[in-house]
C-alpha positions as CSV (number, residue, x, y, z in Angstrom):
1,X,13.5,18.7,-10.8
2,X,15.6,15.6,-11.2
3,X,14.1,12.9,-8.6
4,X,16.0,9.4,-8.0
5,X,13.5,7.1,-6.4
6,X,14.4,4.0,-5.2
7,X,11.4,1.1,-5.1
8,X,10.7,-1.9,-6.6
9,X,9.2,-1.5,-10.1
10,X,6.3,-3.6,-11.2
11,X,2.7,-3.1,-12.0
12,X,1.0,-0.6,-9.4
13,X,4.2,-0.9,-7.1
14,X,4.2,2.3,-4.3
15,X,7.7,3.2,-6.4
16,X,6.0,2.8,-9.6
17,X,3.2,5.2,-8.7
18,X,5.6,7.5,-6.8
19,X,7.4,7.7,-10.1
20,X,4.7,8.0,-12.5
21,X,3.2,10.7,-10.5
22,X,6.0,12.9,-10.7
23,X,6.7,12.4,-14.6
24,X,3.2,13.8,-14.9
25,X,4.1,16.6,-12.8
26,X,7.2,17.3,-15.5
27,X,9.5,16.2,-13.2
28,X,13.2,14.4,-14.6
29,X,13.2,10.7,-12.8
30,X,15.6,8.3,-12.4
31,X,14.8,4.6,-10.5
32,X,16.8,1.4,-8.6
33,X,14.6,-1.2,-7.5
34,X,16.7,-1.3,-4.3
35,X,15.7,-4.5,-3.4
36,X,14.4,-7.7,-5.0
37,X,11.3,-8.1,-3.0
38,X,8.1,-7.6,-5.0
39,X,4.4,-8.8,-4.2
40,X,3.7,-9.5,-7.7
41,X,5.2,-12.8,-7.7
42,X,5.1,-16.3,-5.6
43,X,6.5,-16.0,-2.3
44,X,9.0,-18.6,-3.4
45,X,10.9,-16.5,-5.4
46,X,11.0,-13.9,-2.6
47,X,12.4,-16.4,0.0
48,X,15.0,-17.9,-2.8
49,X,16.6,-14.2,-3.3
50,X,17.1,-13.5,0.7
51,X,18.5,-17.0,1.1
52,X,20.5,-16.3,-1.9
53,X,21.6,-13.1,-0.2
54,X,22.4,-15.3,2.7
55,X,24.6,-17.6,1.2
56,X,26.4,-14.9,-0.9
57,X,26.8,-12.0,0.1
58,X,29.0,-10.6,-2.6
59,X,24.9,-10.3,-4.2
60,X,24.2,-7.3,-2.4
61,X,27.5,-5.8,-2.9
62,X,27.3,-5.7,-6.2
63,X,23.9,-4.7,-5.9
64,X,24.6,-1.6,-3.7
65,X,27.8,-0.4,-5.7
66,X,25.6,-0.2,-8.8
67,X,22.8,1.8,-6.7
68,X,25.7,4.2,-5.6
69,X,26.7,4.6,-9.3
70,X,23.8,5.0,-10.7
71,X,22.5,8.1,-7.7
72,X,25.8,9.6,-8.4
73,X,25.7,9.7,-12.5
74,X,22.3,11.0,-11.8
75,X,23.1,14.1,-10.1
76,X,19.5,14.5,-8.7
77,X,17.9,17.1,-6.5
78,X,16.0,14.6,-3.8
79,X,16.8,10.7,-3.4
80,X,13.2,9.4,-2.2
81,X,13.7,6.1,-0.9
82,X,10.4,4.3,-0.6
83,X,9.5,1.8,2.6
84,X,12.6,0.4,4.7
85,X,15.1,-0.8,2.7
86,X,18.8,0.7,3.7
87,X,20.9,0.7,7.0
88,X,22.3,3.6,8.1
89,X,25.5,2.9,7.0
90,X,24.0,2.5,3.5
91,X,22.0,6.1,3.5
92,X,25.3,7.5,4.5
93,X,26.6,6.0,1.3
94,X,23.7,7.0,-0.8
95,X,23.9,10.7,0.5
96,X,27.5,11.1,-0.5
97,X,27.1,9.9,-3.6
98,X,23.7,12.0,-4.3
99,X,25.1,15.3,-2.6
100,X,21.5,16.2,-2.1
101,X,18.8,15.2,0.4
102,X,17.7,12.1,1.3
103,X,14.4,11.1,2.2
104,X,12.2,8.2,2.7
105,X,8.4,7.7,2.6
106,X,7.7,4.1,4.5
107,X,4.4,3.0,4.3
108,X,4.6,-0.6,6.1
109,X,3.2,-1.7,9.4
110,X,5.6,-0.9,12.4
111,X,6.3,-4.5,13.0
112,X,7.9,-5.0,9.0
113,X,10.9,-2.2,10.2
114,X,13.5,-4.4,9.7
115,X,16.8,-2.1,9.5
116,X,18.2,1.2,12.0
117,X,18.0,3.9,9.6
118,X,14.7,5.2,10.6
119,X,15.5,5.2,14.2
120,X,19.5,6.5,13.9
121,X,18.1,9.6,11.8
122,X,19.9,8.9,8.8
123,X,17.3,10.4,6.3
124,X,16.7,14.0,6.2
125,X,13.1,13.5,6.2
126,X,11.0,10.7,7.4
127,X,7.3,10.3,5.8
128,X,5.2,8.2,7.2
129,X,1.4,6.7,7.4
130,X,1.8,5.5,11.3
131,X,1.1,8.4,13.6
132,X,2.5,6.2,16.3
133,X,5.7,5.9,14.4
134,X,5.9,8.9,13.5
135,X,5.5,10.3,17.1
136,X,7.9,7.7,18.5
137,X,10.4,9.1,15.6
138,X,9.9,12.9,16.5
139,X,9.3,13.1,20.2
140,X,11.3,10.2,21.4
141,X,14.4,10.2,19.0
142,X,14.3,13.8,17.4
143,X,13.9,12.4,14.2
144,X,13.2,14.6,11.0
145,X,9.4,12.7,10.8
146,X,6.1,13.8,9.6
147,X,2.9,12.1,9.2
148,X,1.9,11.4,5.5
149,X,-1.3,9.2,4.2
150,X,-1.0,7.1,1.4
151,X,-2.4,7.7,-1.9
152,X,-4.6,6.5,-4.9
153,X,-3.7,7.1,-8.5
154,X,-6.7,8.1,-10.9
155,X,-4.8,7.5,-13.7
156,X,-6.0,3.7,-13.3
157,X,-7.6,4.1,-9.5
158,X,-11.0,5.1,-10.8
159,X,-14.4,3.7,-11.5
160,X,-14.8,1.9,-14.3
161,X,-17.7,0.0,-16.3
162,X,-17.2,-3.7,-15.8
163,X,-18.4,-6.0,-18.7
164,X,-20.1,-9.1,-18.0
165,X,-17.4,-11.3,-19.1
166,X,-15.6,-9.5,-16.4
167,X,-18.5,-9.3,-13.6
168,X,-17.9,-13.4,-14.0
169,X,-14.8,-13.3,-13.5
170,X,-14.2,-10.7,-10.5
171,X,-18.0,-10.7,-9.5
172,X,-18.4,-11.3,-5.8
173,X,-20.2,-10.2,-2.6
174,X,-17.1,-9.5,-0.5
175,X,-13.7,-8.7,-2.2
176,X,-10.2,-8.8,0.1
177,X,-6.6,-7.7,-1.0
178,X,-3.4,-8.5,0.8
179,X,-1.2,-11.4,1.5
180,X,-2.7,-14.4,3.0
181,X,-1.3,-14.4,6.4
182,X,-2.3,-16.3,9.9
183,X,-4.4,-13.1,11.1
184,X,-6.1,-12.5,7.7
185,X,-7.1,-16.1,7.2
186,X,-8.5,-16.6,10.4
187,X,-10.5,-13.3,9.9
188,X,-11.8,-14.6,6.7
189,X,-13.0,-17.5,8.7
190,X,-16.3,-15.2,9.9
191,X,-17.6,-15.7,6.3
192,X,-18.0,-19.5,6.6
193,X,-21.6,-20.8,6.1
194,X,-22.7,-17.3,5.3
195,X,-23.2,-17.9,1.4
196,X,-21.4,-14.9,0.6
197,X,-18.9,-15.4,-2.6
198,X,-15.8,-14.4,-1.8
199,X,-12.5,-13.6,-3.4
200,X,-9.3,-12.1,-2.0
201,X,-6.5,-11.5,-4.8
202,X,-2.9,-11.4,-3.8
203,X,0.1,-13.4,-5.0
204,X,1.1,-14.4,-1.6
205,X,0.2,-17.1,1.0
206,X,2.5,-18.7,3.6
207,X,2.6,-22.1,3.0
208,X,2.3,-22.5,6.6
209,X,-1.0,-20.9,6.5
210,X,-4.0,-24.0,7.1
211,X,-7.2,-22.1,6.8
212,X,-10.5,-23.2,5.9
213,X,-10.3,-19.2,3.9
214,X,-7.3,-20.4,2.0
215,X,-10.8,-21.6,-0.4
216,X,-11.4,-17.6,-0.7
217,X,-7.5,-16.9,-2.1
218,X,-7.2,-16.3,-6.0
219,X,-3.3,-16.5,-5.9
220,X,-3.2,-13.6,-8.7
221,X,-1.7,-9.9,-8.0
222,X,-3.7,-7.4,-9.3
223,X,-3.1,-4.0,-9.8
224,X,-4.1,-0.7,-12.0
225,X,-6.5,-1.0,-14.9
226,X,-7.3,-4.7,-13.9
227,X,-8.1,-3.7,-10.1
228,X,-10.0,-1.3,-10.8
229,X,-12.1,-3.7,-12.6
230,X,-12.0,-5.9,-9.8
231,X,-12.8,-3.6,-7.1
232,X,-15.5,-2.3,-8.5
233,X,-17.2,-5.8,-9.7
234,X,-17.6,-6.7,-5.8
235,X,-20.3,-5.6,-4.4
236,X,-18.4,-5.0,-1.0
237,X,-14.3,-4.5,-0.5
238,X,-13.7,-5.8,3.1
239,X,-10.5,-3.6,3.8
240,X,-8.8,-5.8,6.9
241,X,-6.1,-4.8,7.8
242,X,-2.5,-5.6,9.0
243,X,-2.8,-6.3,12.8
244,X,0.1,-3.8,13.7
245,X,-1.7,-1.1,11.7
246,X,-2.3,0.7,14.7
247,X,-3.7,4.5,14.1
248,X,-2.9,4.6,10.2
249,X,-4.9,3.3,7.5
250,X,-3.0,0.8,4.7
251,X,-2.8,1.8,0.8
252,X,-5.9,-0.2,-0.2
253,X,-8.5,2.1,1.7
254,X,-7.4,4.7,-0.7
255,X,-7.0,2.4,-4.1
256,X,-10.5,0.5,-3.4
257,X,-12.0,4.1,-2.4
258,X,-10.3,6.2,-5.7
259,X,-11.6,2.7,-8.0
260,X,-15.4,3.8,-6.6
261,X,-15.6,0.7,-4.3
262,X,-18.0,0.5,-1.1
263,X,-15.4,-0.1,1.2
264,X,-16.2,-1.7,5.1
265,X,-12.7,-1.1,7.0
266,X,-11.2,-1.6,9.8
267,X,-12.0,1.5,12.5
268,X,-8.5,3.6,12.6
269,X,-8.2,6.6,14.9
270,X,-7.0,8.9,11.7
271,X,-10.0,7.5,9.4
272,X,-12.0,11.1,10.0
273,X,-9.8,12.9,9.3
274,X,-9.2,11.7,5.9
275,X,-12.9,10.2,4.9
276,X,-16.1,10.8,6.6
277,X,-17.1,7.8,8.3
278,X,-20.5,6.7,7.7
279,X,-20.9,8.4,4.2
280,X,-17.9,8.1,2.5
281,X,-16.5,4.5,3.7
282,X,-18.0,2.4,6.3
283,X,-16.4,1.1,9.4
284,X,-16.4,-1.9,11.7
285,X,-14.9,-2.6,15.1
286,X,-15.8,-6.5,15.7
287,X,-16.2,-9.4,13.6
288,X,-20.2,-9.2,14.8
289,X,-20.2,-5.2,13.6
290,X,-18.8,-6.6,10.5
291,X,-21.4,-9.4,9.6
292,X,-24.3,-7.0,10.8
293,X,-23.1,-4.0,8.6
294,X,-23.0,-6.3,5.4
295,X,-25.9,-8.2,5.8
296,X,-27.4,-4.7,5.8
297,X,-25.7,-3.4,2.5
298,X,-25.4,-6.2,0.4
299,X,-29.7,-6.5,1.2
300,X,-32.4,-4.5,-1.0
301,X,-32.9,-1.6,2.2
302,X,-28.9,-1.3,2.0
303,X,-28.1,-1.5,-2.0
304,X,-29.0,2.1,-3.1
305,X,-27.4,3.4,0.2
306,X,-24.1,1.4,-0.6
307,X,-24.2,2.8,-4.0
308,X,-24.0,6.4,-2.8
309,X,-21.6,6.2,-0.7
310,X,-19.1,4.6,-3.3
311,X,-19.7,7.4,-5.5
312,X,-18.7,9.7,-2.8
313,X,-15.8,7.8,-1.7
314,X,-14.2,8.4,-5.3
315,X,-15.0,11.4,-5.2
316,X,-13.0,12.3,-2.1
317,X,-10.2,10.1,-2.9
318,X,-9.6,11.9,-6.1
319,X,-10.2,14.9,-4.9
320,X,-8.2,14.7,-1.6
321,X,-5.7,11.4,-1.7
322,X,-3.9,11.3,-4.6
323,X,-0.3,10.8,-5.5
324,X,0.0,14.0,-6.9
325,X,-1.1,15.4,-3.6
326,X,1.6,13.6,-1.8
327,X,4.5,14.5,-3.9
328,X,3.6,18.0,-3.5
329,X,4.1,17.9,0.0
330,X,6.9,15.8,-0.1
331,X,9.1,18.2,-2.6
332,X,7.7,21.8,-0.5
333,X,9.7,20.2,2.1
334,X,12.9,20.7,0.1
């Protein structure tokens, strides 16, 4: 099958995986970034292209005619467009240059929807991790959506061996991953004064952000081989998640889980159905549950508990959350 996805492309992007996947699974693909947004890099480079945008908007037009171009040279069987990138008007476009489905797979928290194609109904199929979304989509709007988890890759997602040059460098108690926003940095705050070492690697922080767990922040992006190095040289992956996460789980439950991580997450009202809670991840509801739980696995009557239930946690996510697992729903809906 011939697949166009559209996603930014960098290392361990949700496109890049998306696309990966399906070359392994023999499939033809084509790929557009579709936007110019990525989380590898500074944040200032991200605000300089949308003021750019801004100021000249003649960027994006040339931008979308060569996206249009490129779907319709490509002649493929499904579009997948990956998070919330297009108007309406703009999937319209898309689809008559494609002459095939349309779908989208978004994978952000509610509160990053930014444009009305999810809501007017113009993909064929909406995918999505939010059940709340998704039910707002279906039952409210009679939207084409379905609930679909996210996903870990074990072509690079998997336990690995660090060395002790590399326990030095990612060694920790408690790892983080995300942008360093308001609500995360004040989360981080509980660890003050505990003695815990802590790291949390993303590229991101809002400038605006004046936290005391700014200290904690590596300013690096990590992703594939050199995550899964990371992830599994803490002793505990703190998964905290976005604040509008509401019922869904985010994308590093299943990456830290697939890299054999312990992983202490944010409770979420679909996390049973997808791990068992208690021996596969572990879960916390207050900032008190939080500190109570690691005290208790990162001591010596917690360590060889903890150490079981990261090997099961790969071994479910692998088993049960890949990529490959996705896509296969995703194309049986053609």
């Amino acid at each position: 099958m011939r697949v166009f996805v559209i996603g930014p492309q960098f290392c361990d992007s949700f496109a890049r995986n998306i696309s990966t996947t399906l070359q392994q699974m023999g499939h033809e693909v084509s790929i557009h970034p579709g936007s110019r947004h990525r989380h590898d890099v500074a944040g200032a480079r991200n605000a300089l292209w949308a003021y750019a945008h801004k100021i000249a908007p003649s960027i994006d037009a040339g931008f979308l005619r060569r996206l249009y171009q490129d779907v319709e040279n490509c002649r493929p069987a499904l579009v997948l467009v990956t998070h919330d990138l297009f108007t309406s008007g703009q999937v319209e476009r898309i689809k008559r240059s494609a002459q095939c489905p349309v779908f989208c797979w978004y994978v952000d928290p509610i509160a990053n929807v930014k444009h009305d194609a999810l809501f007017a109904g113009a993909y064929d199929q909406v995918f999505a991790k939010e059940p709340r979304l998704v039910e707002t989509l279906a039952r409210k709007l009679k939207v084409n959506a379905v609930y679909l988890a996210e996903a870990c890759n074990p072509v690079w997602h998997k336990p690995v061996d660090p060395t002790p040059e590399q326990l030095v460098q990612y060694g920790c108690d408690v790892a983080g991953q995300g942008t360093l926003h308001p609500y995360r940095a004040r989360f981080f705050e509980a660890f003050e004064g505990s003695g815990l070492q802590v790291k949390i690697w993303g590229s991101v922080a809002a400038m605006s952000v004046k936290s005391s767990s700014r200290g904690y922040f590596q300013f690096r992006y990590i992703g594939e081989q050199e995550k899964a190095v990371a992830f599994r040289s803490a002793k505990v992956l703190v998964n905290n998640m976005n604040f509008t996460e509401f019922d869904g789980v985010n994308n590093t439950l299943f990456e830290a889980a697939g890299c054999g991580a312990f992983v202490l997450c944010d409770a979420k009202a679909v996390l049973p159905s997808l791990f068992v809670v208690g021996e596969e991840v572990v879960t916390f509801e207050s900032r008190d549950e939080l500190l109570d739980k690691l005290r208790y696995y990162l001591s010596a009557a917690g360590e060889a508990e903890r150490l079981v239930i990261r090997e099961r946690a790969w071994r479910r996510a692998h088993h049960d959350h890949t990529y490959q697992k996705r896509m296969q729903t995703i194309l049986s809906a053609l």
